[in-house]
PQR file with spaces between the fields and no chain letter, atoms N, CA, C, O and H, PARSE charges and radii, in Angstrom:
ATOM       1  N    UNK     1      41.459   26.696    2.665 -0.4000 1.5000
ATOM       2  CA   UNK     1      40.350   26.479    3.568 -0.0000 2.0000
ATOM       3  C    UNK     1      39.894   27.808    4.168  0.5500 1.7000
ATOM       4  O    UNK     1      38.698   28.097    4.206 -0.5500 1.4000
ATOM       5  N    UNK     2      41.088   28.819    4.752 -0.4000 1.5000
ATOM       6  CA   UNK     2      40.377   29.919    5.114 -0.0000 2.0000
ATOM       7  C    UNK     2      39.699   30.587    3.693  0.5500 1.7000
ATOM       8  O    UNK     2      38.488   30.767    3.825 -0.5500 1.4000
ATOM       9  H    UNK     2      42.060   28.584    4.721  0.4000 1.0000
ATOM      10  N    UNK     3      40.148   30.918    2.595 -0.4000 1.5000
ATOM      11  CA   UNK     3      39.538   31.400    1.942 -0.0000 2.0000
ATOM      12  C    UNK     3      37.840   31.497    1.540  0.5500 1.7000
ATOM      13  O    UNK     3      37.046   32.413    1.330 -0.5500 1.4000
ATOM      14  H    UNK     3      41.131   30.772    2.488  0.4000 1.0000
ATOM      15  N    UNK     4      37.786   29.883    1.566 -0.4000 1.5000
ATOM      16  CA   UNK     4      36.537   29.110    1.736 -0.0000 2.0000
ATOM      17  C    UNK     4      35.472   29.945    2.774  0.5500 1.7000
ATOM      18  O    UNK     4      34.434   30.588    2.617 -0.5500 1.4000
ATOM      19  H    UNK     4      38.431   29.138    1.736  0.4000 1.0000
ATOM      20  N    UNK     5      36.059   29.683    3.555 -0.4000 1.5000
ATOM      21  CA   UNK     5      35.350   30.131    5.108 -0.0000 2.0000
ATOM      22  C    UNK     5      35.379   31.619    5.190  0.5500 1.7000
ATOM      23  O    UNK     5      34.453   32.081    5.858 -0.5500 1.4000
ATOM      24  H    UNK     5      36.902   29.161    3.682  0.4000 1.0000
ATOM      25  N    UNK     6      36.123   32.398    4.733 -0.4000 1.5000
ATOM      26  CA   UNK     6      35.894   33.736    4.200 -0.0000 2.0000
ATOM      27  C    UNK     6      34.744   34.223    3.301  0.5500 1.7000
ATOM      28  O    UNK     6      33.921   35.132    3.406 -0.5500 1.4000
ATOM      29  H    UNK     6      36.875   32.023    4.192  0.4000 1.0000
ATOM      30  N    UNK     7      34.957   33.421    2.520 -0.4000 1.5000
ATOM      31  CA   UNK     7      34.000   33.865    1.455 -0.0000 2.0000
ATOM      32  C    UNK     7      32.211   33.008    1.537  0.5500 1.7000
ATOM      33  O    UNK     7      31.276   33.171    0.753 -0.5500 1.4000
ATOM      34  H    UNK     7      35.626   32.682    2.436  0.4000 1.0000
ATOM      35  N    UNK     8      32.275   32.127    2.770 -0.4000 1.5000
ATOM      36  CA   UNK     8      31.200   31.645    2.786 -0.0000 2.0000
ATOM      37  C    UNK     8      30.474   32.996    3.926  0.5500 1.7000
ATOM      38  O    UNK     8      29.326   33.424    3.810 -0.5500 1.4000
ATOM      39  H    UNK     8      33.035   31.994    3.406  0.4000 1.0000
ATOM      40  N    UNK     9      31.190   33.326    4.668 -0.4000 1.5000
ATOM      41  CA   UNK     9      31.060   34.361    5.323 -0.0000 2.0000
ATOM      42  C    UNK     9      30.465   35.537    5.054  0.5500 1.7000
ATOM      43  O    UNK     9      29.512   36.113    5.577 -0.5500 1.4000
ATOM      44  H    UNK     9      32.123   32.979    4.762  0.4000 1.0000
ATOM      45  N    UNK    10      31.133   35.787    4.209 -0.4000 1.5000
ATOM      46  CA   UNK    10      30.987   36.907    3.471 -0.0000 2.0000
ATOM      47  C    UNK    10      29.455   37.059    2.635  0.5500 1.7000
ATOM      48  O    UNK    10      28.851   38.130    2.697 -0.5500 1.4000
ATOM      49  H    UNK    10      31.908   35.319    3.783  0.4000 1.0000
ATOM      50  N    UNK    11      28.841   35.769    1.775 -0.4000 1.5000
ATOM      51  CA   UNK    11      27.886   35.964    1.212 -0.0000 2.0000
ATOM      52  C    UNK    11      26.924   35.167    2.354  0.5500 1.7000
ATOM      53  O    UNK    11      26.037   34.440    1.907 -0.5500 1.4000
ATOM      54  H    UNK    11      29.331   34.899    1.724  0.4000 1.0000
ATOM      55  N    UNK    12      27.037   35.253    3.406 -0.4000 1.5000
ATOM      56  CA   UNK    12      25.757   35.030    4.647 -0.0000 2.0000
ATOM      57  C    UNK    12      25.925   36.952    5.123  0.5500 1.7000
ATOM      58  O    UNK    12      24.953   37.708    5.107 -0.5500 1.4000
ATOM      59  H    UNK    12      27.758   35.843    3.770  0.4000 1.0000
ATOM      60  N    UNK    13      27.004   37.287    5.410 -0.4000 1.5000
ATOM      61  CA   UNK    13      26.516   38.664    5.616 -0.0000 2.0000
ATOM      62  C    UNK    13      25.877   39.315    4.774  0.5500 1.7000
ATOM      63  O    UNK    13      24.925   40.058    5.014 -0.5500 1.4000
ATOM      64  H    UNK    13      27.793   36.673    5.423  0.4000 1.0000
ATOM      65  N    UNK    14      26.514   39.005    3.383 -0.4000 1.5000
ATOM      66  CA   UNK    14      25.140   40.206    2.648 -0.0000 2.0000
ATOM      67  C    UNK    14      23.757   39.533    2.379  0.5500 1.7000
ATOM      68  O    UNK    14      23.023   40.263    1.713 -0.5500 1.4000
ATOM      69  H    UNK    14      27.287   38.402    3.187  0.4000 1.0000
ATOM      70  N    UNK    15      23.390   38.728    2.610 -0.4000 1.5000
ATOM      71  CA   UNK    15      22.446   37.785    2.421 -0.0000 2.0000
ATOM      72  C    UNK    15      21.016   38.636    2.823  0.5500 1.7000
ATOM      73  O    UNK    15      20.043   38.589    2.071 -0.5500 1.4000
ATOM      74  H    UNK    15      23.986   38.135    3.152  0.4000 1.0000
ATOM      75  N    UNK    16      21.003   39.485    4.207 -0.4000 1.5000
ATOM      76  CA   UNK    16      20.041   40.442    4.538 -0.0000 2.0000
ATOM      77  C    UNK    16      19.726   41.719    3.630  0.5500 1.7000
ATOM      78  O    UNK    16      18.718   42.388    3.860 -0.5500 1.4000
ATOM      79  H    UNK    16      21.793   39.523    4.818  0.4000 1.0000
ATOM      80  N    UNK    17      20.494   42.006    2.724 -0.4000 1.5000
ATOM      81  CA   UNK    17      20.926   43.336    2.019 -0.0000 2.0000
ATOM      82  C    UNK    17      19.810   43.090    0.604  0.5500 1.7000
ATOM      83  O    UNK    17      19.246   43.925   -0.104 -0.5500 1.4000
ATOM      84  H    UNK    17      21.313   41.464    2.538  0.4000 1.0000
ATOM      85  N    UNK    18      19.799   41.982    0.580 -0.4000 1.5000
ATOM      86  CA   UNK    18      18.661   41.507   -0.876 -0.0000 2.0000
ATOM      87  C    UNK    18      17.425   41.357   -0.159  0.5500 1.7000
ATOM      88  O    UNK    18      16.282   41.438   -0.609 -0.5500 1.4000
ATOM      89  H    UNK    18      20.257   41.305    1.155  0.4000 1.0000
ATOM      90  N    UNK    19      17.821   41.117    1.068 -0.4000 1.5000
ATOM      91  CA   UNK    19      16.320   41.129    1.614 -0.0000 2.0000
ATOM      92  C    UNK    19      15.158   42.281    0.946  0.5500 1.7000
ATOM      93  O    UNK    19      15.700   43.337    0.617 -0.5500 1.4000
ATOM      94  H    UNK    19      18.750   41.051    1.433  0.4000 1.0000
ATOM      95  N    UNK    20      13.657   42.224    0.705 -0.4000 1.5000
ATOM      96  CA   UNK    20      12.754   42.768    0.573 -0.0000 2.0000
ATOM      97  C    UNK    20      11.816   43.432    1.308  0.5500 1.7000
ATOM      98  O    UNK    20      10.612   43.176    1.326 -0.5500 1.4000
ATOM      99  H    UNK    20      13.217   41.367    0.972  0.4000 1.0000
ATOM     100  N    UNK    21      12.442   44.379    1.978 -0.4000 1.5000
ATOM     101  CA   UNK    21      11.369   44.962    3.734 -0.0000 2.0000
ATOM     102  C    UNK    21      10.612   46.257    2.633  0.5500 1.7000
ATOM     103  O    UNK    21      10.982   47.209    1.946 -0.5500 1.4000
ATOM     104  H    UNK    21      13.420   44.587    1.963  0.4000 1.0000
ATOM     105  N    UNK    22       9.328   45.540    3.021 -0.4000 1.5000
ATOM     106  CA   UNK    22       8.213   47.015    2.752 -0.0000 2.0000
ATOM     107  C    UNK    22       8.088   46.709    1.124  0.5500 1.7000
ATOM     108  O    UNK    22       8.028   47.673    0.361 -0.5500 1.4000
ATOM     109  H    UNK    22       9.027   44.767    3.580  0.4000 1.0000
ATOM     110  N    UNK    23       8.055   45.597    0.695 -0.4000 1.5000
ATOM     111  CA   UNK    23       7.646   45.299   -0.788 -0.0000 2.0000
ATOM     112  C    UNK    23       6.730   44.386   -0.686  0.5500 1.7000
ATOM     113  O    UNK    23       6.870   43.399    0.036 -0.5500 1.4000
ATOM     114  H    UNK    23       8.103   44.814    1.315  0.4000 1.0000
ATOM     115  N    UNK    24       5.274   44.708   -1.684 -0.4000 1.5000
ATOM     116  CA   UNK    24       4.639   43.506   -1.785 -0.0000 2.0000
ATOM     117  C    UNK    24       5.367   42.043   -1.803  0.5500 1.7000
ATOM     118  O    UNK    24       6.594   42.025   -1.896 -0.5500 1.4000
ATOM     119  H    UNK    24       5.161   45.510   -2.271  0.4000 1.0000
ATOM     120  N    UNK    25       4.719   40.949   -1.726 -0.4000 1.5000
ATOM     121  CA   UNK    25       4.914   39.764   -2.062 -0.0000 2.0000
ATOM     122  C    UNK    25       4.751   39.476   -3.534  0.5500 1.7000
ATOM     123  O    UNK    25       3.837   40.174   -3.971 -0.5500 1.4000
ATOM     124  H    UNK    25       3.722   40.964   -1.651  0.4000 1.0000
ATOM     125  N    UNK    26       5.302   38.696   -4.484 -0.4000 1.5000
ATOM     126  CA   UNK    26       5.137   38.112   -5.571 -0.0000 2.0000
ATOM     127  C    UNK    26       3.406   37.749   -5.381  0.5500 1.7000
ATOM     128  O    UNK    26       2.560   38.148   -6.181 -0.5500 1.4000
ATOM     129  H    UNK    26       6.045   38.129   -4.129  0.4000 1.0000
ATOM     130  N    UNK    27       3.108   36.942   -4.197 -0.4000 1.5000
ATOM     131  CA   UNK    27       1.551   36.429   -4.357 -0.0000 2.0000
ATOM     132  C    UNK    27       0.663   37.358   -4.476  0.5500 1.7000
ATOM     133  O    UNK    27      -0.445   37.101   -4.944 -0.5500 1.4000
ATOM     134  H    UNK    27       3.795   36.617   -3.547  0.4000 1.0000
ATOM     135  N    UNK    28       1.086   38.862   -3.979 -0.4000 1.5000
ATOM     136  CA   UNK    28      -0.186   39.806   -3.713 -0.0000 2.0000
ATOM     137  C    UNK    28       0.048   40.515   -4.931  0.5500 1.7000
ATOM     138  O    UNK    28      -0.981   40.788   -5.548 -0.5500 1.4000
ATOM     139  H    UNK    28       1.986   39.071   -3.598  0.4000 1.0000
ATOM     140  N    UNK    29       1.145   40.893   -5.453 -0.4000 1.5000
ATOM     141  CA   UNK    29       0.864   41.243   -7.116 -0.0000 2.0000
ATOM     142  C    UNK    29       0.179   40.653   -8.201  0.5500 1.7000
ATOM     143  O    UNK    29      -0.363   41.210   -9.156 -0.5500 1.4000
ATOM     144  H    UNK    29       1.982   40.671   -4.952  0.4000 1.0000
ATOM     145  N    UNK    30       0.294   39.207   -7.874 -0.4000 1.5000
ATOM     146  CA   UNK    30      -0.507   38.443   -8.980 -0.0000 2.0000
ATOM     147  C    UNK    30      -2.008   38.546   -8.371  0.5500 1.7000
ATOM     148  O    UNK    30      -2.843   38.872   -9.215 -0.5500 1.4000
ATOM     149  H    UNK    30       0.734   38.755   -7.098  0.4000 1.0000
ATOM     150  N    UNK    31      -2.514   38.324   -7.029 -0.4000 1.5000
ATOM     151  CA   UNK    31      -4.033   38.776   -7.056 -0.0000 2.0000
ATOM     152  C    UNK    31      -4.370   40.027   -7.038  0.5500 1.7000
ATOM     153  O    UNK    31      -5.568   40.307   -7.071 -0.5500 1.4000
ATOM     154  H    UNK    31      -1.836   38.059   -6.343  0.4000 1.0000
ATOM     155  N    UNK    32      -3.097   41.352   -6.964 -0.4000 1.5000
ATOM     156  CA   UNK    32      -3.819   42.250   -7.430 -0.0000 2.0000
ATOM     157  C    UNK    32      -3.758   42.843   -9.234  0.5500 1.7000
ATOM     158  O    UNK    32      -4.527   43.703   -9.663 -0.5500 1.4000
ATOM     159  H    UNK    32      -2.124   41.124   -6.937  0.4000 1.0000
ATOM     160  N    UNK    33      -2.767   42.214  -10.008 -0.4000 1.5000
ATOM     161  CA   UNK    33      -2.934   42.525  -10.929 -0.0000 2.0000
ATOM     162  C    UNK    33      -3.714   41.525  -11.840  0.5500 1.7000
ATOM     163  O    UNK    33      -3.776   41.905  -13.009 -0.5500 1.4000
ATOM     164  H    UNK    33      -2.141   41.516   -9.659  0.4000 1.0000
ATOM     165  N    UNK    34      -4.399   40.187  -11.539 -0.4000 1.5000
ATOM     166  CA   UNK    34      -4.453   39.119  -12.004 -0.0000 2.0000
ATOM     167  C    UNK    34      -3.535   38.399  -13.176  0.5500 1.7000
ATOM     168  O    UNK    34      -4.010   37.449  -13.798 -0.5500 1.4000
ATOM     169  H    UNK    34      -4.349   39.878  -10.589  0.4000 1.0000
ATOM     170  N    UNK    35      -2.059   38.938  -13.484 -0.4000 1.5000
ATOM     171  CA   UNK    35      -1.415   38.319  -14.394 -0.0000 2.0000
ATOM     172  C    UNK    35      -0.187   37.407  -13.637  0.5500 1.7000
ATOM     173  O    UNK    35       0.450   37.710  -12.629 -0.5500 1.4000
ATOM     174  H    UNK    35      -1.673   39.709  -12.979  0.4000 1.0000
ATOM     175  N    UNK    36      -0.095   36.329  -14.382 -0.4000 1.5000
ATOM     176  CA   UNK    36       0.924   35.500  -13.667 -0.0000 2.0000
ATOM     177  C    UNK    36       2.085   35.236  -14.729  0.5500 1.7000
ATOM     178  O    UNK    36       1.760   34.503  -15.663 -0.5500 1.4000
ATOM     179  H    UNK    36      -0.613   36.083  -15.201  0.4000 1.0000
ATOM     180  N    UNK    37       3.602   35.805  -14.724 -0.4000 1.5000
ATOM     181  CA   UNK    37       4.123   35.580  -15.334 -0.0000 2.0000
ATOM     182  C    UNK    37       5.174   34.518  -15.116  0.5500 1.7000
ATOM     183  O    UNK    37       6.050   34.710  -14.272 -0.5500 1.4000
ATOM     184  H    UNK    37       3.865   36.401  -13.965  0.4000 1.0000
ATOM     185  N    UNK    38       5.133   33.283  -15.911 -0.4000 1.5000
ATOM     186  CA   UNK    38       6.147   32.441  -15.947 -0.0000 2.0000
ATOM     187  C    UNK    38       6.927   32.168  -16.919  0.5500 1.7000
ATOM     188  O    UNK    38       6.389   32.201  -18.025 -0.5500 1.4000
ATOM     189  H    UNK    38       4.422   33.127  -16.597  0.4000 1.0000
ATOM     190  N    UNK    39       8.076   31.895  -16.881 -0.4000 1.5000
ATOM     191  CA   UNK    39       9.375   31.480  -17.681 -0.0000 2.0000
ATOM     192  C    UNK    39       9.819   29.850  -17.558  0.5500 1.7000
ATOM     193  O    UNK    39       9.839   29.096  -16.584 -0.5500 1.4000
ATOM     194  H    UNK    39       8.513   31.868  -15.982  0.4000 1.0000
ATOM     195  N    UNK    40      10.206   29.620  -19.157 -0.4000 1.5000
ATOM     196  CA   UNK    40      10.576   27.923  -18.859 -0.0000 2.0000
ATOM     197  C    UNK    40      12.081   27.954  -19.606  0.5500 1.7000
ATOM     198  O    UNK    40      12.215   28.477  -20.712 -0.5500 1.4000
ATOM     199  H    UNK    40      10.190   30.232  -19.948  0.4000 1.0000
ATOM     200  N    UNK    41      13.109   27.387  -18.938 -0.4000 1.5000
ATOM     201  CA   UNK    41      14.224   27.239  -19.692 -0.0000 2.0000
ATOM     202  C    UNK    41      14.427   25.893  -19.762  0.5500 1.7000
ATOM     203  O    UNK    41      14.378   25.079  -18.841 -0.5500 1.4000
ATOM     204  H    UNK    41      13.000   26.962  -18.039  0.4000 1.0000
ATOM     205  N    UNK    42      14.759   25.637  -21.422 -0.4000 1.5000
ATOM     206  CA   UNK    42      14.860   24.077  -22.163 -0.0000 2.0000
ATOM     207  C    UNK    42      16.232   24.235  -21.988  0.5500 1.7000
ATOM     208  O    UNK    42      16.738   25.357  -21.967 -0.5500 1.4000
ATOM     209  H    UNK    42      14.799   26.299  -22.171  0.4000 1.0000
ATOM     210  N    UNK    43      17.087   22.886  -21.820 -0.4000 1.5000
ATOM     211  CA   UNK    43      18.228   22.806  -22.168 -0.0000 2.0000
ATOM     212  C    UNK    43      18.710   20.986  -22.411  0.5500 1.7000
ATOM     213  O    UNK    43      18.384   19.935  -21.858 -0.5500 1.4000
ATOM     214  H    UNK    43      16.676   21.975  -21.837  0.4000 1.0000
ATOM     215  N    UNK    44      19.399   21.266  -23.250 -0.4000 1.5000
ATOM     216  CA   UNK    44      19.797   19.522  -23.561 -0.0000 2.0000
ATOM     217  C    UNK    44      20.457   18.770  -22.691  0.5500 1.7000
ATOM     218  O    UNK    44      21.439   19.094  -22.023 -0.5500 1.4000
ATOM     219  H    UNK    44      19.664   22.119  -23.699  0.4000 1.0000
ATOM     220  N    UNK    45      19.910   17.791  -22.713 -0.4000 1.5000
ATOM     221  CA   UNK    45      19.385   16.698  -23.523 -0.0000 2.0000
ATOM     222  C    UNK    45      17.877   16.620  -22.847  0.5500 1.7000
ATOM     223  O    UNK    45      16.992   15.945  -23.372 -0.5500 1.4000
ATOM     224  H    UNK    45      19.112   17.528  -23.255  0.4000 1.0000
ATOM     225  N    UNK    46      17.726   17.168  -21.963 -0.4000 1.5000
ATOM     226  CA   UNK    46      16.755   16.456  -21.302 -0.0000 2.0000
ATOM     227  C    UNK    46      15.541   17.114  -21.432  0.5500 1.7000
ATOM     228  O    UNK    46      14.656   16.427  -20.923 -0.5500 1.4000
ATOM     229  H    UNK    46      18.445   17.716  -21.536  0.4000 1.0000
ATOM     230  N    UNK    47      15.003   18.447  -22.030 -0.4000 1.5000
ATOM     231  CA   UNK    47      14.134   18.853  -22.490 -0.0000 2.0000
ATOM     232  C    UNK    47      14.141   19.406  -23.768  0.5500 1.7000
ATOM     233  O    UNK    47      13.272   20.270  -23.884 -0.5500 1.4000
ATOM     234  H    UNK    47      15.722   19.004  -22.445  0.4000 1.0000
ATOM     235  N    UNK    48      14.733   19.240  -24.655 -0.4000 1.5000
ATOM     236  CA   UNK    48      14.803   19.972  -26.015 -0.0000 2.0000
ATOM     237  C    UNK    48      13.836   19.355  -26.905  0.5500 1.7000
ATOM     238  O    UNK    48      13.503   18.221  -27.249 -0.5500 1.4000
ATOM     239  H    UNK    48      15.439   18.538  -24.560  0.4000 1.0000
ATOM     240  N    UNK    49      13.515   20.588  -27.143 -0.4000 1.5000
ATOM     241  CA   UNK    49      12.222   20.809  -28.405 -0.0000 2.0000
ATOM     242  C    UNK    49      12.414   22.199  -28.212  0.5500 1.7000
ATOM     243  O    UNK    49      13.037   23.018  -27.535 -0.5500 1.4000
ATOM     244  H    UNK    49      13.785   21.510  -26.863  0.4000 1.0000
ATOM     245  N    UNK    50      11.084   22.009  -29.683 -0.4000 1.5000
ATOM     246  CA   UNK    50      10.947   23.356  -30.605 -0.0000 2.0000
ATOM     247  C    UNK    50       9.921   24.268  -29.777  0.5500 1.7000
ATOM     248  O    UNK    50       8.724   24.057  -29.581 -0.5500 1.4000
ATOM     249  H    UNK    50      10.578   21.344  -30.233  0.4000 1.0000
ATOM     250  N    UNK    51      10.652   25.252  -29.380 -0.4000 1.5000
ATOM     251  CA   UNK    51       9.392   26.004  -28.713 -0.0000 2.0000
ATOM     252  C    UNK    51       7.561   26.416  -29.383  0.5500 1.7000
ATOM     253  O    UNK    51       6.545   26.640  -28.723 -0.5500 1.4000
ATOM     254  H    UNK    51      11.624   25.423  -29.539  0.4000 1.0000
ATOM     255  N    UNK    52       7.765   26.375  -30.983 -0.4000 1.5000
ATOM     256  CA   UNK    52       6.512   26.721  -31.637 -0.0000 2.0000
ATOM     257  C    UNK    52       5.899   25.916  -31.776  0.5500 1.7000
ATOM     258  O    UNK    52       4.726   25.903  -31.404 -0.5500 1.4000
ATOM     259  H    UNK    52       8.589   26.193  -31.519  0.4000 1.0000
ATOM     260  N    UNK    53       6.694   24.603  -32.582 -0.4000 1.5000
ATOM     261  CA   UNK    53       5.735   23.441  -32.335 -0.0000 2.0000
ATOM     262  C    UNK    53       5.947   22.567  -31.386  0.5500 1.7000
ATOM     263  O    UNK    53       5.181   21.604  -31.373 -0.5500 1.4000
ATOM     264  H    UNK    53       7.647   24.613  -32.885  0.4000 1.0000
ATOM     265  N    UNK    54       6.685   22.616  -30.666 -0.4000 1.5000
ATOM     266  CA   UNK    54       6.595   21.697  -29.668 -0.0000 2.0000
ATOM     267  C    UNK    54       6.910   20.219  -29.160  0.5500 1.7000
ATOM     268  O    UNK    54       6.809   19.505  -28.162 -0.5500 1.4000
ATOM     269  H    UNK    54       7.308   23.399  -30.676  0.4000 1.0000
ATOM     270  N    UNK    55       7.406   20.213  -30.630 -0.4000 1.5000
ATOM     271  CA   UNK    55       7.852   18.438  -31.391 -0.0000 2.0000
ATOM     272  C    UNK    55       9.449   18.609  -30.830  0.5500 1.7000
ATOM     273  O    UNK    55      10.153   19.603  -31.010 -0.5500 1.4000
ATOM     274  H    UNK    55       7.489   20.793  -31.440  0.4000 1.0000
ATOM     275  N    UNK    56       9.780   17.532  -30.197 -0.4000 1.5000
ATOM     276  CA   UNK    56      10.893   17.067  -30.043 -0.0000 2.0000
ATOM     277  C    UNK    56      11.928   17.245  -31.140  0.5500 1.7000
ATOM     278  O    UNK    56      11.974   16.918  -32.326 -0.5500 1.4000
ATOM     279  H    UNK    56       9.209   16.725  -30.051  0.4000 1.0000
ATOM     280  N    UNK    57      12.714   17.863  -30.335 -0.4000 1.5000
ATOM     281  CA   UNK    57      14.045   18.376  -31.360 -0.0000 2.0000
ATOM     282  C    UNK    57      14.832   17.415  -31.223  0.5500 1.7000
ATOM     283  O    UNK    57      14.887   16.729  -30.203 -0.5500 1.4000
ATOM     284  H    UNK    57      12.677   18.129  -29.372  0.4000 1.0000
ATOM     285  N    UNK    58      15.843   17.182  -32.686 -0.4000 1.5000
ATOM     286  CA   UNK    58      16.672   15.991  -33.379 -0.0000 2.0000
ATOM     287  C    UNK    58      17.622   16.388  -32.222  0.5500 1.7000
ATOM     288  O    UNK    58      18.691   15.797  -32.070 -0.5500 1.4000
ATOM     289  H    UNK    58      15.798   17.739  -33.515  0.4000 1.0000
C-alpha cells in the first residue's frame, strides 16, 4: 500500500514538468499552418479491416 501511495505521488509531482509554458496550442498551429494531422489505431476485434480497401478483415 505504501508503495502504491509512493508512486502515485510521485507521478502527480512530475505531472507539472510535461507541462507546456510558452508553446503554441495544438489549435493555433493548425489555423496557422492550415494542416490537421490525425492518426487512427485499428485493433481486434472490434475495428479490423484493411486499411487500403477498407473491407472488413476475416
Amino acid at each position: 500500500m505504501k508503495t502504491i501511495f509512493v508512486a502515485v505521488l510521485l507521478c502527480l509531482i512530475s505531472l507539472p514538468s510535461f507541462a507546456a509554458d510558452g508553446k503554441e496550442s495544438a489549435y493555433d498551429r493548425v489555423i496557422e499552418t492550415g494542416v490537421l494531422k490525425c492518426g487512427v489505431m485499428l485493433w481486434p476485434p472490434y475495428f479490423e479491416k484493411d486499411a487500403i480497401s477498407g473491407r472488413k478483415a476475416i
